[in-house]
C-alpha atoms as an extended CHARMM CRD file, in Angstrom:
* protein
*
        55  EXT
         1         1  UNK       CA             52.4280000000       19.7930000000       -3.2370000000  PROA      1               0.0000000000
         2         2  UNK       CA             50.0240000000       22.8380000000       -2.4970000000  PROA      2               0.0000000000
         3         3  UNK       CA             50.6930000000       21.8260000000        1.6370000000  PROA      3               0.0000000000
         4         4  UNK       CA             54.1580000000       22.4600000000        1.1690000000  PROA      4               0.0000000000
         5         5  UNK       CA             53.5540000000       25.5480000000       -0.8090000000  PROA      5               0.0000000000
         6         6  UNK       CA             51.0910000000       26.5580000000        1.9310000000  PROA      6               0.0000000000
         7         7  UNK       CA             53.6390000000       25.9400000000        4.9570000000  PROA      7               0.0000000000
         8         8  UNK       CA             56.9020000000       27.5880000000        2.7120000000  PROA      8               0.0000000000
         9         9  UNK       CA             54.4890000000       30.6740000000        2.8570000000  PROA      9               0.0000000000
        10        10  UNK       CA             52.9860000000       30.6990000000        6.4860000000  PROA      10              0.0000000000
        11        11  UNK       CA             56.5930000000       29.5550000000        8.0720000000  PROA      11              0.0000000000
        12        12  UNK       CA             58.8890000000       31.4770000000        5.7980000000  PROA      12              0.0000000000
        13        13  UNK       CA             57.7360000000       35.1450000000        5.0500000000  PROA      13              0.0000000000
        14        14  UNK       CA             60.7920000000       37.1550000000        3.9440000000  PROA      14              0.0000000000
        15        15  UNK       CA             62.8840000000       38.7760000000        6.3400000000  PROA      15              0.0000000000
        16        16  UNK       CA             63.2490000000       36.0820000000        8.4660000000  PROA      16              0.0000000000
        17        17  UNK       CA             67.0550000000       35.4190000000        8.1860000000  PROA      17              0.0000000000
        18        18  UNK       CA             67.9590000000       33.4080000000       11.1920000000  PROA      18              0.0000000000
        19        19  UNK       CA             69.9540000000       30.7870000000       10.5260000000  PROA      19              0.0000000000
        20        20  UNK       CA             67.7160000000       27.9620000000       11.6050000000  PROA      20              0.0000000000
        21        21  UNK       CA             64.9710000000       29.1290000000        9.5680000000  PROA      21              0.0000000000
        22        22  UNK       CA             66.9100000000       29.9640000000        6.2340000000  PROA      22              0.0000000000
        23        23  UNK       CA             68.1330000000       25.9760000000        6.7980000000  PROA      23              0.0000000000
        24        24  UNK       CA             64.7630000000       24.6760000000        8.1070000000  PROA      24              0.0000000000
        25        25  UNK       CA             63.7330000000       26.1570000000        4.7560000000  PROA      25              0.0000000000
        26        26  UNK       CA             66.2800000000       25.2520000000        2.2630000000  PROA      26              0.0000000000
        27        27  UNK       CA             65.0730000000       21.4130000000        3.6690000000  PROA      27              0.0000000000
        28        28  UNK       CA             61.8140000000       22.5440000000        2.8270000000  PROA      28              0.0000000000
        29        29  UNK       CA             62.8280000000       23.3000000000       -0.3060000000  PROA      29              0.0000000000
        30        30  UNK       CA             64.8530000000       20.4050000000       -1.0220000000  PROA      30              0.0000000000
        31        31  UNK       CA             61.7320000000       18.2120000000       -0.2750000000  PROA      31              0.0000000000
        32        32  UNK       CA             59.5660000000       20.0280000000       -2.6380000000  PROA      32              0.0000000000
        33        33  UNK       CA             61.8210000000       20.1580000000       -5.4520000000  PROA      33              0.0000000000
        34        34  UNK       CA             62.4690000000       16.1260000000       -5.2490000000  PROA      34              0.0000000000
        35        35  UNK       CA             58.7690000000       15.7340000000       -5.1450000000  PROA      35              0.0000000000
        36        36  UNK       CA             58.2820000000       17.9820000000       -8.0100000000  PROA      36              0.0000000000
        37        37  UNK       CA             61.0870000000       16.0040000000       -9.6850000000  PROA      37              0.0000000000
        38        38  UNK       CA             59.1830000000       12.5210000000       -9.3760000000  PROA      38              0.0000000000
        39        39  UNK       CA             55.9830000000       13.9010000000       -9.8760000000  PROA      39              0.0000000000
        40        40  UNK       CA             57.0760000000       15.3810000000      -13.0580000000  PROA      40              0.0000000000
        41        41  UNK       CA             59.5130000000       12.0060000000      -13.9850000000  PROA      41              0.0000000000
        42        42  UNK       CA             56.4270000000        9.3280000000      -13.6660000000  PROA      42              0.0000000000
        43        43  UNK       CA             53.9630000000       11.7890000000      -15.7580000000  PROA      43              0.0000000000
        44        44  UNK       CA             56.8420000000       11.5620000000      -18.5770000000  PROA      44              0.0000000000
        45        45  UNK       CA             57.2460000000        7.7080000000      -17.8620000000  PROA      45              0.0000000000
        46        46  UNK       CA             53.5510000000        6.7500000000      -17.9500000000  PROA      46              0.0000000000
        47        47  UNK       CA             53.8170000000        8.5600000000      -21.2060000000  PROA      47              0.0000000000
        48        48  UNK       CA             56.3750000000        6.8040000000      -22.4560000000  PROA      48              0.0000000000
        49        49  UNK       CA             54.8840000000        3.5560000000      -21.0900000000  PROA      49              0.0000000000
        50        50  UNK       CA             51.5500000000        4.1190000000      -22.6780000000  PROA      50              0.0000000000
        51        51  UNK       CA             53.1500000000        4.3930000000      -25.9000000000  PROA      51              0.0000000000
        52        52  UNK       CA             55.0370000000        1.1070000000      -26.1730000000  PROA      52              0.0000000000
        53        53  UNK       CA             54.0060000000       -1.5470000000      -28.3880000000  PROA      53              0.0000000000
        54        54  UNK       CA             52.4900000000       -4.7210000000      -26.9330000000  PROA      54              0.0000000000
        55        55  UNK       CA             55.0180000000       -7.4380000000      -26.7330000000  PROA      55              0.0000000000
């Protein structure tokens, strides 16, 4: 996750408005946000997992 952090900052400063790079970010974006999403999603279900009765 830091990578992409590190690349959002080195290839995006602000003020770079073209078009390609506000979509080459947004995709950038997109892909950090989903990993955040599953990152954050298995944490809560080996949580939950952890916490189940043996069967």
């Amino acid at each position: 996750m830091a990578e992409y952090e590190e690349i959002e900052k080195r290839d995006f400063p602000p003020g770079n408005d073209s078009a390609q790079a506000r979509l080459q970010h947004l995709v950038l974006r997109a892909g950090i946000e989903l990993e955040t999403f599953w990152t954050q999603w298995l944490t809560e279900a080996l949580r939950e997992f952890a916490e189940l009765p043996d069967s």
